[in-house]
C-alpha positions in Angstrom: 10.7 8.1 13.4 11.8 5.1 15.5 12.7 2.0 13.0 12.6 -1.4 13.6 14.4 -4.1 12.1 13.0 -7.7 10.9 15.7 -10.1 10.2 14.6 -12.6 7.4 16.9 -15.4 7.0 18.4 -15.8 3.0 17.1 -19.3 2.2 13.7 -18.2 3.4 14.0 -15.1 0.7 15.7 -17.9 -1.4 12.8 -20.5 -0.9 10.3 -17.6 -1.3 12.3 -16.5 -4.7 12.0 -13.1 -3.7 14.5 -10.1 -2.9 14.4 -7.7 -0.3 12.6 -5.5 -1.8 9.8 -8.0 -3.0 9.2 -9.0 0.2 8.9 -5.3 1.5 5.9 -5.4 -1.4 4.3 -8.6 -0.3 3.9 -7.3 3.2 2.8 -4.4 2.4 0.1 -5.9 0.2 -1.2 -8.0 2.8 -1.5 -5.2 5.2 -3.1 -3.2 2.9 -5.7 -5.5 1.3 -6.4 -7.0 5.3 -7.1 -2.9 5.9 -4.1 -2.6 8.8 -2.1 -0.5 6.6 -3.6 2.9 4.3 -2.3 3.2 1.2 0.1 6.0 1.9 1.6 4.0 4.9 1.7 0.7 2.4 3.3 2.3 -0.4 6.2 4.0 2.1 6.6 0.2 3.5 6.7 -0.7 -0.2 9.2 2.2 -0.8 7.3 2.8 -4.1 5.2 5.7 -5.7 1.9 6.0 -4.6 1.2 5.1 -8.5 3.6 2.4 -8.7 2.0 1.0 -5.7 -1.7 1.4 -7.0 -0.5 -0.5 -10.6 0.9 -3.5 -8.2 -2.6 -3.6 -6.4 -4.3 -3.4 -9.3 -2.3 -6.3 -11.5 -2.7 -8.9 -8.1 -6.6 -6.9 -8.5 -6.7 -5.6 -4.5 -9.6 -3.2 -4.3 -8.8 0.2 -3.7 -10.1 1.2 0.2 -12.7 3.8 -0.7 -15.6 4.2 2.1 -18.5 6.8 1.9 -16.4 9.2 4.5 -13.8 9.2 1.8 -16.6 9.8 -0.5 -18.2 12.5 1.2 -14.6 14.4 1.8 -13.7 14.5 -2.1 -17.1 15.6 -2.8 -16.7 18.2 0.0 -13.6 19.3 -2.0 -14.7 19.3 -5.4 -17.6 21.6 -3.5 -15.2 24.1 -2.2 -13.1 23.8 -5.5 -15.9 24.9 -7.3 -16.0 21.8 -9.6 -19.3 20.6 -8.6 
């Protein structure tokens, strides 16, 4: 995995009244709720649990992304499960 770096001056993280890893969370808010970023790729940007991540979007209330072909692919699972 290639990384790149984003250099964020202090007093801007000062003014902002946030740490690093706050502002890793804010971002990766914003690119999830403006639908650029999934959830699994948010919550790794994050660097939080996938239900860590879910409690934060659901205290600043950010929607979960669910669309009918998500739908229709946990119904075709609970099919082959044999829970439905």
């Amino acid at each position: 995995m290639d990384i790149q770096s984003i250099l964020i001056p202090q007093d801007i993280l000062d003014s902002a009244r946030l740490t690093v890893s706050e502002m890793k969370a804010e971002l990766a808010i914003s690119l999830y709720s403006q639908g650029r970023l999934s959830i699994g790729r948010a919550r790794e940007l994050a660097e939080m649990s996938l239900w860590d991540f879910r409690q934060l979007l659901a205290v600043r209330r950010v929607a979960p992304h669910y669309d009918e072909n998500e739908l229709d692919q946990d119904i075709e699972t609970l099919s082959r499960l044999g829970r439905i």
